[in-house]
Residue, then its C-alpha position, 0 to 999 in steps of 0.5 A: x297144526x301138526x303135519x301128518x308123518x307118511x309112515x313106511x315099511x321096516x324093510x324093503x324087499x326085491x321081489x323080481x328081476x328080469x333082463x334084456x340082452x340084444x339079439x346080436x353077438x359080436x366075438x373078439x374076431x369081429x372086433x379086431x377088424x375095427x382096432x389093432x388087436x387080437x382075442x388074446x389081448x382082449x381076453x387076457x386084459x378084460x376077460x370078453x370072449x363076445x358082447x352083444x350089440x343092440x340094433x336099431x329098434x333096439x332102443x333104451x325104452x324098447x329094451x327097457x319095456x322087455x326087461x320091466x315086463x319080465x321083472x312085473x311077471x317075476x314079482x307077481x306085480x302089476x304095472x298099475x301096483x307100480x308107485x315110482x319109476x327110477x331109471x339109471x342111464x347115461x346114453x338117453x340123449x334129450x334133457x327132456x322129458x324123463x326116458x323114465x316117464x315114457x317108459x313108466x307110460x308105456x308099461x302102465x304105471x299111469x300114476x307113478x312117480x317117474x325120473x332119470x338119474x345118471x351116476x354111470x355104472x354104480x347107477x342101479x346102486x344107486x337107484x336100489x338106494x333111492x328105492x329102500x328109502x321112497x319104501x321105509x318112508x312110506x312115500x312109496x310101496x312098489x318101486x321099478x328100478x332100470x339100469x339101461x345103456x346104449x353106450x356104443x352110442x357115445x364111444x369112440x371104437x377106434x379106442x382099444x378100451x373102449x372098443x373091446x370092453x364097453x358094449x351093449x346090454x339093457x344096452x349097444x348099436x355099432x355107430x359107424x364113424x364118430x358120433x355127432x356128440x361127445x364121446x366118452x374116453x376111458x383112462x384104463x390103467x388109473x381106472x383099473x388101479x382105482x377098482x381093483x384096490x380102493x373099491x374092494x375097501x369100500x365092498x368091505x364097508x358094505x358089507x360091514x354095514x349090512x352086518x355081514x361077514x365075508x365068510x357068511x356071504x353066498x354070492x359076489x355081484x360086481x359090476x362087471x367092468x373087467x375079469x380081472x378086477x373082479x379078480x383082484x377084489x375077490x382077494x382083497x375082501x378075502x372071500x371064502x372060495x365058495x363064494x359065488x361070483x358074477x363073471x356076465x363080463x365073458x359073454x356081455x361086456x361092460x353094460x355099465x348101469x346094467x351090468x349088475x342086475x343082467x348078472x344077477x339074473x345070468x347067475x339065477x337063471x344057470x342055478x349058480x345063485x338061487x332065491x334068499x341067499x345074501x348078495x354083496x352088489x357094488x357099482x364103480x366108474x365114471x365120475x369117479x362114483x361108487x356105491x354098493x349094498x348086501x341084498x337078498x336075491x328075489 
């Protein structure tokens, strides 16, 4: 007997994006009050003037729904067309079920396959690396990939770190006191020294693999941990200066699994990038994990 082979597409194609950003926005001012610090600092070693904080019904699936439905609508898509759901989030607190089915049930896509996976800020890398492969072999046609935090959640906002640079996108309530479980703690220095040096290779690699180079490169879309990594990797990879770069760190903070396709979709809604052109995306952090891809921008 011969087993039948599931033959897929040749490529795969982003054919939508759409974001969610909570309605509440907290300047440097506000965050000053919590910790020792001033706007300077935080400006001077993040590159955050505001971020946003996410409200109580502002919850993982609610923010996900929103942002889902604006990419359906952008593609073209219906939620019934949907064959696999893939949801990147490290801040959906029950080990069962999947926010992913929830979420895939909520939306309409009754017979999608639907699962989390937790890989921080190179999640949405990572689930754009799971959603090429389900599509070239044939397993799937029309995957819905998430990146989604709630990271204030699980932060200690007495910290500097973590109180100035991690906040919320597809994203963050303000918890008063420590939360009930363990919290996250971020050793900034090593941290920024691994991003700024060792991530810029591996971009590099990327790009390499995608057969592309620097000088043909339209737009840079980091993971938005820090202005002045994105500064620093800028450099090293040597990028052309009319290279369009992702800055979504002024005005969101580190959103972490979202942080690439909210700025992505910030840099398609001013004009700053626009459909077809070339996009070296890389996520970075906990773990330490990495991942990175070029894309074409829907």
């Amino acid at each position: 007997m011969t087993l039948r082979l599931t033959a897929g597409e040749k490529y795969a194609a982003i054919l939508g994006l759409g974001g969610y950003r909570p309605r509440r926005v907290v300047d440097n001012a506000e965050i000053c009050t919590m910790i020792d610090s001033s706007d300077e600092w935080i400006r001077t070693r993040s590159g955050i003037i505001e971020r946003r904080w996410a409200s109580p019904d502002e919850t993982i699936q609610m923010m996900s729904i929103a942002a889902a439905r604006k990419a359906l609508d952008r593609a073209g898509i219906e939620a019934g067309q949907i064959d696999t759901v893939i949801v990147s989030t490290v801040t959906h607190f029950h080990q069962t079920p999947a926010v992913a089915t929830t979420i895939a049930s909520e939306l309409g896509a009754k017979s999608a396959a639907a699962f989390d996976i937790s890989a921080a800020c190179a999640g949405f890398c990572y689930a754009t690396a799971m959603a090429d492969s389900f599509i070239r072999s044939g397993a799937s046609r029309y995957v819905l990939i998430i990146g989604v935090e709630r990271l204030s959640d699980m932060i200690q906002q007495t910290q500097p770190w973590n109180a100035a640079l991690a906040w919320d996108p597809v994203a963050y309530q303000a918890t008063q006191g420590d939360a009930n479980w363990p919290t996250l703690k971020m050793e900034g220095n090593p941290v920024f020294k691994w991003a700024s040096y060792t991530m810029a290779k591996t971009a590099a690699e990327a790009l390499d693999a995608a057969g592309v180079r620097a000088e043909d490169l339209d737009v840079f879309a980091p993971h938005q941990a820090n202005m002045r990594i994105t500064d620093a990797m800028f450099r090293a990879l040597k990028l052309p200066s009319g290279v369009v770069v992702a800055r979504d760190i002024a005005r969101q903070g580190n959103t972490s699994a979202a942080s690439i396709p909210l700025a992505i979709e910030a840099l398609l809604e001013s004009g700053e990038a626009h459909q077809g052109q070339t996009c070296l995306i890389i996520g970075f952090g906990a773990g330490l994990v990495y991942a990175g891809q070029v894309i074409i921008l829907p």
